[in-house]
Kinemage of the C-alpha trace (Angstrom):
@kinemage 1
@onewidth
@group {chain A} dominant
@subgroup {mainchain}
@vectorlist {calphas} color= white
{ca unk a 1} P 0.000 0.000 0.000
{ca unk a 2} L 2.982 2.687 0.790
{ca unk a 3} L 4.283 1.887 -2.550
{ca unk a 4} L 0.909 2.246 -4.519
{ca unk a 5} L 0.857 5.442 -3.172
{ca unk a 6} L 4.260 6.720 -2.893
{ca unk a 7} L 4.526 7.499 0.228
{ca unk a 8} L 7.503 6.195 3.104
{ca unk a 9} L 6.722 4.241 5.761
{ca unk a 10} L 6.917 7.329 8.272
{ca unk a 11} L 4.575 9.571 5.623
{ca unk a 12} L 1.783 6.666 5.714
{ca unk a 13} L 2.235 6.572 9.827
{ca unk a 14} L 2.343 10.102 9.891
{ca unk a 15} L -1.210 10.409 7.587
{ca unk a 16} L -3.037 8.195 9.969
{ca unk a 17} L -3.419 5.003 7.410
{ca unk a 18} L -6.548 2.861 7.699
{ca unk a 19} L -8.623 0.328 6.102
{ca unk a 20} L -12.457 0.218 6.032
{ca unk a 21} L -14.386 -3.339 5.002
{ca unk a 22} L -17.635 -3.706 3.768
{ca unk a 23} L -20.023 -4.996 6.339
{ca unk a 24} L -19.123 -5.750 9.600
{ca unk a 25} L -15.926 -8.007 9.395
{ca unk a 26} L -12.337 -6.477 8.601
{ca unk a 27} L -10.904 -9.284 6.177
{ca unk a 28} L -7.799 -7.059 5.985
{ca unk a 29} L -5.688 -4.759 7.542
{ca unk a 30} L -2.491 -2.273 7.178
{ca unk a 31} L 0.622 -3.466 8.378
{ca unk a 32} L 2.567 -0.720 10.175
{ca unk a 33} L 5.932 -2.166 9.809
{ca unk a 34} L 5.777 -3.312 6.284
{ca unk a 35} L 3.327 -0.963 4.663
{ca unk a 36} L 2.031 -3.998 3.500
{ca unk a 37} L -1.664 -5.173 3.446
{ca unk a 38} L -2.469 -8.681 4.807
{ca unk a 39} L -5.159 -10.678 5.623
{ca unk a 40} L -6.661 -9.538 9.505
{ca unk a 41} L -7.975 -13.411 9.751
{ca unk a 42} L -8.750 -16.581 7.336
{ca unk a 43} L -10.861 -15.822 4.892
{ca unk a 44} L -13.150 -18.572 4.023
{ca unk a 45} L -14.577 -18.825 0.010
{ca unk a 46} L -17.270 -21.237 0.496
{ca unk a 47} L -18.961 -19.238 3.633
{ca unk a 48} L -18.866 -15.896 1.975
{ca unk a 49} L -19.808 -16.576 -1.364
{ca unk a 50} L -21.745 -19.874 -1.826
{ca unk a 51} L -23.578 -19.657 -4.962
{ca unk a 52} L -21.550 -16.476 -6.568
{ca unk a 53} L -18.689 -17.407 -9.196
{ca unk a 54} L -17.233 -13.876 -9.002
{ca unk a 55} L -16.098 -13.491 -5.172
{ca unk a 56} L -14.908 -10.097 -4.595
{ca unk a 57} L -14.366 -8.734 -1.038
{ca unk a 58} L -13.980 -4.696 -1.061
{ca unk a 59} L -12.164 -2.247 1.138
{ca unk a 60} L -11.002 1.580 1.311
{ca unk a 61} L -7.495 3.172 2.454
{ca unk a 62} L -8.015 6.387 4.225
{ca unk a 63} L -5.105 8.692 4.249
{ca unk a 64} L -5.275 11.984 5.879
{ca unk a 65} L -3.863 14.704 4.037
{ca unk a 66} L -4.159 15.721 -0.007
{ca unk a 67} L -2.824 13.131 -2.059
């Protein structure tokens, strides 16, 4: 995530990073160290989307500040 948006590790700290899920459950999250976005817990196909072919799980960075 720091590299898709260009910013250093200290600049994405700095702009208060964040992720937002659909729904209630946060499938992913921000990894302060890294910059890197990783799964918050397993993420299980079959429960989520049962009948859908196309599975697509959604989520927003916030980052304070003008881009």
């Amino acid at each position: 995530v720091a590299k898709d948006l260009a910013l250093d590790l200290p600049a994405l700290q700095d702009r208060g990073a964040d992720l937002v899920s659909e729904g209630g459950t946060q499938y992913f999250s921000l990894h302060r160290k890294t910059g890197h976005l990783v799964t918050a817990e397993r993420i299980d196909r079959e429960q989520l989307c049962r009948l859908v072919e196309k599975c697509v799980l959604r989520c927003e960075v916030i980052v304070e500040g003008e881009m």
